[in-house]
VOROFI-607719 format. One line per field, with one value per residue (C-alpha): x, y, z; residue number from 1. Coordinates in Angstrom, 2 decimals, decimal comma. Last residue first. Example, Ala and Ser with C-alpha at 12.3 -4.5 7.8 and 13.67 -1.06 7.14 Angstrom:
BEGIN
east = 13,67/12,30
north = -1,06/-4,50
up = 7,14/7,80
nr = 2/1
END
This chain:
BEGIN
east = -5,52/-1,91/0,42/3,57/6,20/8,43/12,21/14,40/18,04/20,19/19,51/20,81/24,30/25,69/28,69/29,27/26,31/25,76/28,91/29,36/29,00/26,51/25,15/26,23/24,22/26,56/24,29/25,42/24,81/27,35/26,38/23,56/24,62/21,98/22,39/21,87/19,70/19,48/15,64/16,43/13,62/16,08/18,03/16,17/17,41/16,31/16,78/19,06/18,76/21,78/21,76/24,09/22,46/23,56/20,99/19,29/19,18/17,66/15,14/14,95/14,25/11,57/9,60/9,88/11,60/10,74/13,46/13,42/15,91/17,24/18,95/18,62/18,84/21,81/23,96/22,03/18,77/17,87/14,82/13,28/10,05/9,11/6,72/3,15/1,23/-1,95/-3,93/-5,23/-8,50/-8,24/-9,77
north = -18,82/-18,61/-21,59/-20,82/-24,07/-23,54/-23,38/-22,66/-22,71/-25,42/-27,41/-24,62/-25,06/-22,36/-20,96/-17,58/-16,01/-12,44/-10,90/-7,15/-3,75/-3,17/-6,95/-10,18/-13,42/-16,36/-19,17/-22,98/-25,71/-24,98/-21,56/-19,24/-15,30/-13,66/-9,81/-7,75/-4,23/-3,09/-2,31/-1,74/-3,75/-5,45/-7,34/-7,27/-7,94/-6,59/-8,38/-8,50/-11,88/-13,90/-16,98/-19,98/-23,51/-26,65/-28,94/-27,76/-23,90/-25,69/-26,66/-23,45/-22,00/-24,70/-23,92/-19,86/-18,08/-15,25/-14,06/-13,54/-12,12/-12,53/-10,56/-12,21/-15,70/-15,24/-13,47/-15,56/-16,50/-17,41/-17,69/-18,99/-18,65/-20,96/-19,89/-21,09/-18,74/-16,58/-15,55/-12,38/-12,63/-10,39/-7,14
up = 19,85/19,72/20,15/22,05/21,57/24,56/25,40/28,53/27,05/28,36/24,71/22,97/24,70/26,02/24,49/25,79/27,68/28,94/27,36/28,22/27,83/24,93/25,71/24,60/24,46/23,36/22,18/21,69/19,10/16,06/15,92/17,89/18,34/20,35/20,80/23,24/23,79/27,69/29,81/33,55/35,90/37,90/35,07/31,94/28,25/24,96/21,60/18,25/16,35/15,14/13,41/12,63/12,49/14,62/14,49/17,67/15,32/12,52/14,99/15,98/12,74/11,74/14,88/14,17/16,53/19,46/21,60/25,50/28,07/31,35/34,56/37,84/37,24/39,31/36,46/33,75/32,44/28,50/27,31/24,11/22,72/20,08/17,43/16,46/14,13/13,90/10,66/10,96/8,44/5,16/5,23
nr = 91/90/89/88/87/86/85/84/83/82/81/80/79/78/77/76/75/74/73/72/71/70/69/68/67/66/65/64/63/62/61/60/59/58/57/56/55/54/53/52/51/50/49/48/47/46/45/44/43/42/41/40/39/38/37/36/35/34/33/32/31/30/29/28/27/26/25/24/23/22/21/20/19/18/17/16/15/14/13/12/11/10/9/8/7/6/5/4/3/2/1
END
């Protein structure tokens, strides 16, 4: 049984609609940098807004996120940097 080795990622969050509905990806550090630098990726995630589970999708290019959902868009063209982000180190 080899030993579980644990990583650092970056968990972003992104708020909208009040800062009542939000939702949370996990990255890699050298992802998201790329990401600051103007990357494209896209990563399919859940959202919250009072306690109801819905799947979106984060599109990152050139900078900025748009976050849409089955019905709707979330986020269009915010700036990465606007996006709450911290460095998660496990133990």
């Amino acid at each position: 049984m080899s030993p579980n080795r644990s990583r650092a990622y970056v968990e972003i969050t992104a708020y909208w609609g009040n800062d009542d509905a939000s939702s949370t990806i996990r990255l890699s550090p050298s992802r998201w940098a790329a990401i600051e630098q103007g990357a494209e990726y896209e990563k399919s995630a859940w959202s919250w807004y009072e306690g109801v589970r819905s799947s979106v999708t984060w599109r990152f290019a050139q900078g900025e996120v748009t976050i849409e959902g089955e019905d709707a868009q979330c986020v269009v063209d915010l700036p990465v940097g606007d996006l709450l982000a911290e460095v998660v180190t496990p133990p």
